[in-house]
DSSP file (Angstrom, degrees, kcal/mol; ACC not computed):
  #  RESIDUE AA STRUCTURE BP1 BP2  ACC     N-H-->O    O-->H-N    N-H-->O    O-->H-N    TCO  KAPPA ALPHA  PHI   PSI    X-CA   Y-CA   Z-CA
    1    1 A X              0   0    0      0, 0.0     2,-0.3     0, 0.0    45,-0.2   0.000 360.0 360.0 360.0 152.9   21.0  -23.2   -2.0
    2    2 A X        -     0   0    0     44,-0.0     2,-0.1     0, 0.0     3,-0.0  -0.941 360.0-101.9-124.0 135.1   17.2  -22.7   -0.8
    3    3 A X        -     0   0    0     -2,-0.3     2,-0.2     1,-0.1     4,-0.1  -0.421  44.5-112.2 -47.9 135.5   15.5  -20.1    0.6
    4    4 A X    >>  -     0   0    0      1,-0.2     3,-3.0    -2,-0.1     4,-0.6  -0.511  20.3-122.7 -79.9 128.1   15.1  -20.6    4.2
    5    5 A X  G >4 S+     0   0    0      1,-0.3     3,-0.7    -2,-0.2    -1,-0.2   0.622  98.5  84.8 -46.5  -9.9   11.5  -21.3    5.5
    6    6 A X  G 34 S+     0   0    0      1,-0.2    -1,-0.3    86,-0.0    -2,-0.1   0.562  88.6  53.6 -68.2   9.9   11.7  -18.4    7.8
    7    7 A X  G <4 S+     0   0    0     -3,-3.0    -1,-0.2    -4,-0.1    -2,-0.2   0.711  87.6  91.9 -96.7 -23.0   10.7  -16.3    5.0
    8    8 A X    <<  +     0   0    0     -3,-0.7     2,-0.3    -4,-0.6    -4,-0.0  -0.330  60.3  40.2 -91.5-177.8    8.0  -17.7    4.0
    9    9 A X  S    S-     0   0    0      2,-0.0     2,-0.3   105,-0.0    -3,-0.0  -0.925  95.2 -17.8 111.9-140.5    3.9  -17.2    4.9
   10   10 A X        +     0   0    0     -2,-0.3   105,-0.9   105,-0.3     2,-0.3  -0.656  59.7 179.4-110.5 133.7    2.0  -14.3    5.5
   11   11 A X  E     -A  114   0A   0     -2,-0.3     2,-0.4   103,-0.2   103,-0.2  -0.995   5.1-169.7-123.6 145.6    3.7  -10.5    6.4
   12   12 A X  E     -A  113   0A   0    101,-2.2   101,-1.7    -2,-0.3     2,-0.5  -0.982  38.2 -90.5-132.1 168.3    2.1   -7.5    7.0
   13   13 A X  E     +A  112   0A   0     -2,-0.4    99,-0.2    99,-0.2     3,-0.1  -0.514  40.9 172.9 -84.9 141.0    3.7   -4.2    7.3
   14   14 A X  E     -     0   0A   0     97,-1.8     2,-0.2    -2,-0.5    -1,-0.1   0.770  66.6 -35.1 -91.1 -90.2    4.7   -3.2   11.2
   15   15 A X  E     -     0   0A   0      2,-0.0    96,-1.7     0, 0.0    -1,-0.3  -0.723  50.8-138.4-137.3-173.8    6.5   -0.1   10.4
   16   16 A X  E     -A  110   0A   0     -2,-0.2     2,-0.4    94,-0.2    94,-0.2  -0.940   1.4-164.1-132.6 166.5    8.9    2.0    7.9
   17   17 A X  E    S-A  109   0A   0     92,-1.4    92,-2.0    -2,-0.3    -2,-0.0  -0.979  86.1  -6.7-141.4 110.9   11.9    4.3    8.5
   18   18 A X  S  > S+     0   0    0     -2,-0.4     4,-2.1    90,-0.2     5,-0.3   0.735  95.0 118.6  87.2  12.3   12.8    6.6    5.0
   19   19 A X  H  >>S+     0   0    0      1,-0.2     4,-3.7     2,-0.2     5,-0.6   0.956  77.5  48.9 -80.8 -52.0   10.1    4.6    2.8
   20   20 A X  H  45S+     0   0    0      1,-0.2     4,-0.4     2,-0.2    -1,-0.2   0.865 118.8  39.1 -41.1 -29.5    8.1    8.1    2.2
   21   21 A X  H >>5S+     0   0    0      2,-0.2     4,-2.0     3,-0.1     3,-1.8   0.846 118.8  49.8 -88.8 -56.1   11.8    9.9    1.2
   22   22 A X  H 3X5S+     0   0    0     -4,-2.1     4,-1.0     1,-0.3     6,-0.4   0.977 111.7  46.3 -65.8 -47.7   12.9    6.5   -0.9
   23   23 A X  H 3<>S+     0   0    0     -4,-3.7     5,-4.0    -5,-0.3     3,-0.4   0.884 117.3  47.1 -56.6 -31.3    9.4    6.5   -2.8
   24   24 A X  H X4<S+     0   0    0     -3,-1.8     3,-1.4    -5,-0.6    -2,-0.2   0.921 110.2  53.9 -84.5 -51.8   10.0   10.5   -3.5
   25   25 A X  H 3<5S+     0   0    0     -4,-2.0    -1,-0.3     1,-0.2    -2,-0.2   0.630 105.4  45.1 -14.5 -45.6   13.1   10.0   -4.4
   26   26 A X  T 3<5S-     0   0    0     -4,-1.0    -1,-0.2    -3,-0.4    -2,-0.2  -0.181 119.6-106.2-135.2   6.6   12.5    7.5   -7.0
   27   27 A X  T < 5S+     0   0    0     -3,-1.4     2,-0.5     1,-0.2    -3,-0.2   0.884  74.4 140.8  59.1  29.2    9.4    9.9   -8.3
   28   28 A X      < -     0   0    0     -5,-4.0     2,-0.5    -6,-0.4    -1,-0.2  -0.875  45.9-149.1 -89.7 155.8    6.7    7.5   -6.9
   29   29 A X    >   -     0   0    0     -2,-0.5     3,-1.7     1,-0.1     4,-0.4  -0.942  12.1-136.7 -83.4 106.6    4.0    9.3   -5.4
   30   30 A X  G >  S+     0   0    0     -2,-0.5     3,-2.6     1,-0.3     6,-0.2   0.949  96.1  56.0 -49.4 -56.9    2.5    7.1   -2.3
   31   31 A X  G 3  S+     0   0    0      1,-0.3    -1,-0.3    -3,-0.1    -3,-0.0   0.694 110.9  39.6 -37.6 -30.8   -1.1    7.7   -3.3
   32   32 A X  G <  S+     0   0    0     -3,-1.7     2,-0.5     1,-0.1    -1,-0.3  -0.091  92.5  85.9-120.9  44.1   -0.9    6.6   -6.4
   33   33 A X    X   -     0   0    0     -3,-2.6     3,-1.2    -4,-0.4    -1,-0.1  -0.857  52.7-174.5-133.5  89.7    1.1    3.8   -6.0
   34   34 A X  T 3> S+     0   0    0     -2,-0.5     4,-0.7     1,-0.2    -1,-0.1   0.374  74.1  71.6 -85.1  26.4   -1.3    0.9   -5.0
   35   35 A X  T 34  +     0   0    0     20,-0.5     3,-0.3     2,-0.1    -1,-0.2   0.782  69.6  87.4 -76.7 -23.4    1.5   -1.5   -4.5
   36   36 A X  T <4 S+     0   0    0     -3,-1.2    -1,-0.1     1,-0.2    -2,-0.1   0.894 106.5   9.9 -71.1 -67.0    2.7   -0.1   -1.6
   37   37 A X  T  4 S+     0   0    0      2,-0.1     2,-0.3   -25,-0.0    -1,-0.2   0.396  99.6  99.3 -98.2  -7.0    0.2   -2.1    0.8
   38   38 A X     <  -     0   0    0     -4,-0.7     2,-0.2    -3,-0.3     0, 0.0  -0.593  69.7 -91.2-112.8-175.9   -1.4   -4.7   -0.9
   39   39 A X        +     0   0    0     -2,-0.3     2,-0.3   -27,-0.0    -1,-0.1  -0.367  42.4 150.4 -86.9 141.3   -0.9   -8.0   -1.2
   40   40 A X        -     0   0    0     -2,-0.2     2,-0.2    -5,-0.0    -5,-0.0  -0.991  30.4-124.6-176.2 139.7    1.0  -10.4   -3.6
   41   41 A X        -     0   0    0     -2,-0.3     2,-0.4     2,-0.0     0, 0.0  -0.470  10.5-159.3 -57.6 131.8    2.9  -13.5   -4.3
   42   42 A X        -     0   0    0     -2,-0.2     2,-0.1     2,-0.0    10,-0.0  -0.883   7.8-176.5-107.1 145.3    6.3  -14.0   -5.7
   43   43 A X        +     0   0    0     -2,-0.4     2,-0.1     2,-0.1    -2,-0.0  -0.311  25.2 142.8-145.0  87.3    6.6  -17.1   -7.0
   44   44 A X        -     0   0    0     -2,-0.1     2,-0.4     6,-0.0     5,-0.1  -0.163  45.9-126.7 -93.6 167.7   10.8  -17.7   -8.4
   45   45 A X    >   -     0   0    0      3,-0.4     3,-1.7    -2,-0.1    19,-0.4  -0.969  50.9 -99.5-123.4 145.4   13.8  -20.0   -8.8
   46   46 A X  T 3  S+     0   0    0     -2,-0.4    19,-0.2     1,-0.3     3,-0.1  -0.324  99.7  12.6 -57.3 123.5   16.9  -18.5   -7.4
   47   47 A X  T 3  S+     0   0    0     17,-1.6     2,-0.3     1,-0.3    -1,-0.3   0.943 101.9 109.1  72.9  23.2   19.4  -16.8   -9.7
   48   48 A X    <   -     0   0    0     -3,-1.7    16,-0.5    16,-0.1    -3,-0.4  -0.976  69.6-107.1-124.8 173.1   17.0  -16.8  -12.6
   49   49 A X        +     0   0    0     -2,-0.3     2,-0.2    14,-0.2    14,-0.2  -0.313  37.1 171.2 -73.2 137.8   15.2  -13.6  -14.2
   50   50 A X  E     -E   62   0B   0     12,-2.3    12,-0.8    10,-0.1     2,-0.4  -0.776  27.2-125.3-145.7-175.0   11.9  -12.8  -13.9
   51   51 A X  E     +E   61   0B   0     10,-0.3     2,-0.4    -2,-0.2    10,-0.2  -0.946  31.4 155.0-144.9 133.1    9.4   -9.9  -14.6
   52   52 A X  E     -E   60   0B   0      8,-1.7     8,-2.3    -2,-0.4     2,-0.5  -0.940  50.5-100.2-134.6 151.5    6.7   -7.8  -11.8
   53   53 A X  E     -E   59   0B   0     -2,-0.4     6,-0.2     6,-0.2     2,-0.1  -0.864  52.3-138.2 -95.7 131.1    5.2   -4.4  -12.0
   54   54 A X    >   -     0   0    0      4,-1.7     3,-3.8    -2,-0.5     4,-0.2  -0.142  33.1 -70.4 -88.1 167.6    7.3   -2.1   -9.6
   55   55 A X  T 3  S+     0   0    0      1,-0.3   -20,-0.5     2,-0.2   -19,-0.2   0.700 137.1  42.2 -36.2 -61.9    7.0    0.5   -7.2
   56   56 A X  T 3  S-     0   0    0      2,-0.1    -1,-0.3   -28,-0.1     3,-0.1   0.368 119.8-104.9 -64.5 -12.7    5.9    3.1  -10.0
   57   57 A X  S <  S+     0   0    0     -3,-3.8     2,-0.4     1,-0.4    -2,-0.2   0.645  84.4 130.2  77.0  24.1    3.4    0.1  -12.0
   58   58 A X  S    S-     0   0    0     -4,-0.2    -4,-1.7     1,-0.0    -1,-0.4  -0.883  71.5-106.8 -95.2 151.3    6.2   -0.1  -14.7
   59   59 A X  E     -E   53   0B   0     -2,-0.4    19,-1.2    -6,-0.2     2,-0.4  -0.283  40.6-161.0 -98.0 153.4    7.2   -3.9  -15.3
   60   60 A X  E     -EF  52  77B   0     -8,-2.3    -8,-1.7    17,-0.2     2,-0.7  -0.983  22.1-124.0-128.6 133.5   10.5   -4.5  -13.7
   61   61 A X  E     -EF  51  76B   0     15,-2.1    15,-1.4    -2,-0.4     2,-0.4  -0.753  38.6-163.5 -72.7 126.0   13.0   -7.4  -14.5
   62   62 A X  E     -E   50   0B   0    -12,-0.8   -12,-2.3    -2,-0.7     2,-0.3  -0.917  13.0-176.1-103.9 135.9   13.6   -9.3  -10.7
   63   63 A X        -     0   0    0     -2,-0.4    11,-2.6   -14,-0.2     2,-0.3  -0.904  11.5-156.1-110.0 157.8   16.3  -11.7   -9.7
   64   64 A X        +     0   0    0    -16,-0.5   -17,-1.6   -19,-0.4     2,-0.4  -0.768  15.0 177.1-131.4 165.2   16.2  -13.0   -6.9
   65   65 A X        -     0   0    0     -2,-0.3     7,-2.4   -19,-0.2     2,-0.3  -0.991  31.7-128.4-171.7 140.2   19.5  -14.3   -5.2
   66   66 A X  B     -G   71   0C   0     -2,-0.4     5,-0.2     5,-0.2     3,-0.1  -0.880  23.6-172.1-100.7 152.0   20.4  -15.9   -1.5
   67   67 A X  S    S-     0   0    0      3,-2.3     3,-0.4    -2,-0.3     2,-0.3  -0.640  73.7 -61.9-144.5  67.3   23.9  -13.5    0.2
   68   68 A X  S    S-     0   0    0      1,-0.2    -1,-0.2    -2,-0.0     0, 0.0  -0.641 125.7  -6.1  95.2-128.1   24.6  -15.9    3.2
   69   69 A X  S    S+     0   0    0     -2,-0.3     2,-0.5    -3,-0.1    -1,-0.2   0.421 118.1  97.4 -63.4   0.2   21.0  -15.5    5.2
   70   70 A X        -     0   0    0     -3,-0.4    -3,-2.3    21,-0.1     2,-0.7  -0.875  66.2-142.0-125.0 148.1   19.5  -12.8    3.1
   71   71 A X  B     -G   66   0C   0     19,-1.5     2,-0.9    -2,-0.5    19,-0.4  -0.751  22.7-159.4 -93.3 104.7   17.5  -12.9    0.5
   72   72 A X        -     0   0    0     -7,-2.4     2,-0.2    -2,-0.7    17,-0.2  -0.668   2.2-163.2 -94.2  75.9   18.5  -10.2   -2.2
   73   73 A X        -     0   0    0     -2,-0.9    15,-1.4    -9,-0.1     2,-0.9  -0.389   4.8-161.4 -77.4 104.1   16.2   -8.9   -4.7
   74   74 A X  B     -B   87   0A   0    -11,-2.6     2,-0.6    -2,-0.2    13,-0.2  -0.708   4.2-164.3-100.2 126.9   17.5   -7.0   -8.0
   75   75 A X        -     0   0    0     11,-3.4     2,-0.6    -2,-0.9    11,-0.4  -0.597   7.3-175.7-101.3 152.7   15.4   -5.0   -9.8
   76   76 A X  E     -F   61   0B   0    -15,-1.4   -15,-2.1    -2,-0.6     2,-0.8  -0.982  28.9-117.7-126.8 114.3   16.1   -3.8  -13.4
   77   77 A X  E >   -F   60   0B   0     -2,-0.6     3,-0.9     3,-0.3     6,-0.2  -0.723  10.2-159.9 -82.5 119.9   13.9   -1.5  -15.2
   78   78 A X  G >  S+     0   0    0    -19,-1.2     3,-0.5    -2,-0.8    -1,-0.1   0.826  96.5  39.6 -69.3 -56.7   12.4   -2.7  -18.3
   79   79 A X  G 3  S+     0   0    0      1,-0.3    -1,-0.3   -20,-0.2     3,-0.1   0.452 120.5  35.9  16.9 -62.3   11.9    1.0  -19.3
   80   80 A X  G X   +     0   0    0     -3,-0.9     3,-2.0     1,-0.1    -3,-0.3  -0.532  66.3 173.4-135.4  61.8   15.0    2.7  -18.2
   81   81 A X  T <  S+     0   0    0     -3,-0.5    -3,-0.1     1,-0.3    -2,-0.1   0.726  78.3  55.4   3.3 -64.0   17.9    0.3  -18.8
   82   82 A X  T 3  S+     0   0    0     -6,-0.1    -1,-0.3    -5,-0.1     3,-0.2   0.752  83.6 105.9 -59.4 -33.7   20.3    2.5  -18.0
   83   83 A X  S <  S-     0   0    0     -3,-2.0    -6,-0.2    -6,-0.2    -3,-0.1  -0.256  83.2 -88.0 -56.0 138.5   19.0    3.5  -14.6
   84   84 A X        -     0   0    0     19,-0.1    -1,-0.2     1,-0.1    -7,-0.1  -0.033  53.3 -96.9 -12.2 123.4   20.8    2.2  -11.6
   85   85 A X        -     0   0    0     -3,-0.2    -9,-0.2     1,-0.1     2,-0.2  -0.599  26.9-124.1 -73.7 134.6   19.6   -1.1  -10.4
   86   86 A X        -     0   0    0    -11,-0.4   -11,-3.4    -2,-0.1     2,-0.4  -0.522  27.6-157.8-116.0 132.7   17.3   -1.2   -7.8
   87   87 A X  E     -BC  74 102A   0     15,-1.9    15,-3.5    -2,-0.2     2,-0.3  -0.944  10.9-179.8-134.2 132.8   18.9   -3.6   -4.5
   88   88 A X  E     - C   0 101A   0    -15,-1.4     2,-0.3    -2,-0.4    13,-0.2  -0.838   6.6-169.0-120.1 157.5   16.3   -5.4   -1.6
   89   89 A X  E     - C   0 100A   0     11,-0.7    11,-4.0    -2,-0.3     2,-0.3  -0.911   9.1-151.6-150.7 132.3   18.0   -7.3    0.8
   90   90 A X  E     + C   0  99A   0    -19,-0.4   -19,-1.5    -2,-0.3     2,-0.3  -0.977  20.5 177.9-105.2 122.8   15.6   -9.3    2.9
   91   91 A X  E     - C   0  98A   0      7,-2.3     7,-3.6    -2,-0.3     2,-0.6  -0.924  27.4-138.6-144.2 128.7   16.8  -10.1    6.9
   92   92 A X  E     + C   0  97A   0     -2,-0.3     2,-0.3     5,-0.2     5,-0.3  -0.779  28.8 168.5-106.9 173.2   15.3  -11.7    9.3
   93   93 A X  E >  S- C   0  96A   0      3,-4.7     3,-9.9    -2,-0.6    -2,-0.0  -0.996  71.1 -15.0-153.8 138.8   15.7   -9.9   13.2
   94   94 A X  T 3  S-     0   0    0     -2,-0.3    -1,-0.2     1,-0.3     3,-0.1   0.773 125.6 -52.0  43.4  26.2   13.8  -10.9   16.2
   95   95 A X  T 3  S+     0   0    0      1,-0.2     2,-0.4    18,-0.1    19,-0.4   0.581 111.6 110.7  95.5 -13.5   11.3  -12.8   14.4
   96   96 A X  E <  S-C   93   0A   0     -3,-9.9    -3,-4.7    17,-0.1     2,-0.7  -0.908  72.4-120.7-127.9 168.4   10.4  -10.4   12.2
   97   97 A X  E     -C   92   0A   0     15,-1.3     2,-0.2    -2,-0.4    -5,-0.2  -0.665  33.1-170.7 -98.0  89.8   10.9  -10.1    8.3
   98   98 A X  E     -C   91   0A   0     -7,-3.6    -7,-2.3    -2,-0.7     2,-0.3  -0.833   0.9-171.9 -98.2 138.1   13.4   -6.2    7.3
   99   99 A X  E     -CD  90 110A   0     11,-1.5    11,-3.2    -2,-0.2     2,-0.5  -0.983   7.0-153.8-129.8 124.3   13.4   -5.6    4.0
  100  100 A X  E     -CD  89 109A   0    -11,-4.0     2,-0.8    -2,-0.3   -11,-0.7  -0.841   3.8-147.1-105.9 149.7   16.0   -2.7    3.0
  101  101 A X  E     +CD  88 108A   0      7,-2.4     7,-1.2    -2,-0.5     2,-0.6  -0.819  23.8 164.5 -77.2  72.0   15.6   -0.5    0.0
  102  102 A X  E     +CD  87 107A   0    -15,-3.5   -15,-1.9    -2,-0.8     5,-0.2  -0.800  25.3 170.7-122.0 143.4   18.5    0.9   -1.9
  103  103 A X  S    S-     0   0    0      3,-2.2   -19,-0.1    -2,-0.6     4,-0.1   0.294  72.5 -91.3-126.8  14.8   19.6    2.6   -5.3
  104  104 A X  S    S+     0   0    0      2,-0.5     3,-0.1     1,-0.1    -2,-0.1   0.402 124.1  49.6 102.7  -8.4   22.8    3.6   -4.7
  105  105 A X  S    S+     0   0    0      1,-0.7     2,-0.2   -83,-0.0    -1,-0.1   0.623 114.1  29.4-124.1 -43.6   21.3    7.5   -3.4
  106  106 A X        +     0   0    0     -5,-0.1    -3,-2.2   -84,-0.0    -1,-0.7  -0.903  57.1 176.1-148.7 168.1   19.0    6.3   -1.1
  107  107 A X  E     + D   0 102A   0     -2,-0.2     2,-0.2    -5,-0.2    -5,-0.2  -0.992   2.0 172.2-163.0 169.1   17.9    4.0    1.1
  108  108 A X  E     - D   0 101A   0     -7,-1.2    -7,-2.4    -2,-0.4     2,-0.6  -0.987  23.4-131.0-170.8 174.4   15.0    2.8    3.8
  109  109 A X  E     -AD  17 100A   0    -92,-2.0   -92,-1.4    -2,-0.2     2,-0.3  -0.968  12.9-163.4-127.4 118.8   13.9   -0.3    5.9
  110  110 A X  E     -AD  16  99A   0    -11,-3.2   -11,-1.5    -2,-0.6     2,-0.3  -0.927  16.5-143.8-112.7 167.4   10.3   -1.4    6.0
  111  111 A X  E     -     0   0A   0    -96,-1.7   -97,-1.8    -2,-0.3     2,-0.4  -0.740  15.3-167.4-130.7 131.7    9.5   -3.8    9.1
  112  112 A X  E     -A   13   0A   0     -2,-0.3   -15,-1.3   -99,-0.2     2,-0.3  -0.958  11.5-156.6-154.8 159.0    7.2   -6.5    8.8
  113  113 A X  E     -A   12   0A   0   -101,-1.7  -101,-2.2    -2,-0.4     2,-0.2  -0.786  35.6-108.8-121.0 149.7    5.3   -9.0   11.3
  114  114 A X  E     -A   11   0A   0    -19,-0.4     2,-0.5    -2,-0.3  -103,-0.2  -0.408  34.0-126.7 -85.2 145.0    4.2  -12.2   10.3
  115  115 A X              0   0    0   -105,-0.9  -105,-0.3    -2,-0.2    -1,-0.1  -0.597 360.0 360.0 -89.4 147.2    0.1  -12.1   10.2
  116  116 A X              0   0    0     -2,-0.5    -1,-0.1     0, 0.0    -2,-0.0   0.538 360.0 360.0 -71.3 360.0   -1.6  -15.1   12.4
């Protein structure tokens, strides 16, 4: 299985519901977390292991994984082992690109529009 081209290109963020709670949660501080907004490539094979600096700047192991139409992002923390595993599920609706956030306590939806 292949990712489906609607995912790919350009996104920016439209809007978020819970991100500010899921980031507080999860001890990020938005301010000092310059991942939040800027911009950045993944570049994967499906179903194998990979490593990115996370939410917090601590390196994370990713797999990345197709679950019918969505694209399902697990994160691992190189760090904290132990921690609960961090679960993205990517959707598309209407044209536009939801990615939801969960860790098993909390969870949130960010929104995202493709940029021209």
């Amino acid at each position: 299985m292949s990712v489906p081209d609607a995912y790919f290109g350009s996104w920016s963020v439209d809007k978020n519901e819970n991100f500010d709670e899921y980031l507080e949660a999860k001890n990020v501080p938005r301010f000092s977390s310059p991942v939040m907004d800027r911009s950045c490539t993944y570049e994967f094979s499906l179903g194998e292991e990979f490593e990115i600096k996370g939410l917090d700047g601590v390196q994370d192991k990713l797999t990345v994984v197709m679950e019918g139409a969505n694209l399902v992002e697990f994160h691992t923390k190189q760090d904290k082992p132990n921690q609960p595993v961090d679960k993205q599920v990517y959707s598309m609706q209407d044209g536009k690109l939801v990615q939801c956030f969960s860790d098993g306590k909390i969870s949130c939806k960010r929104y995202y529009k493709r940029k021209n």
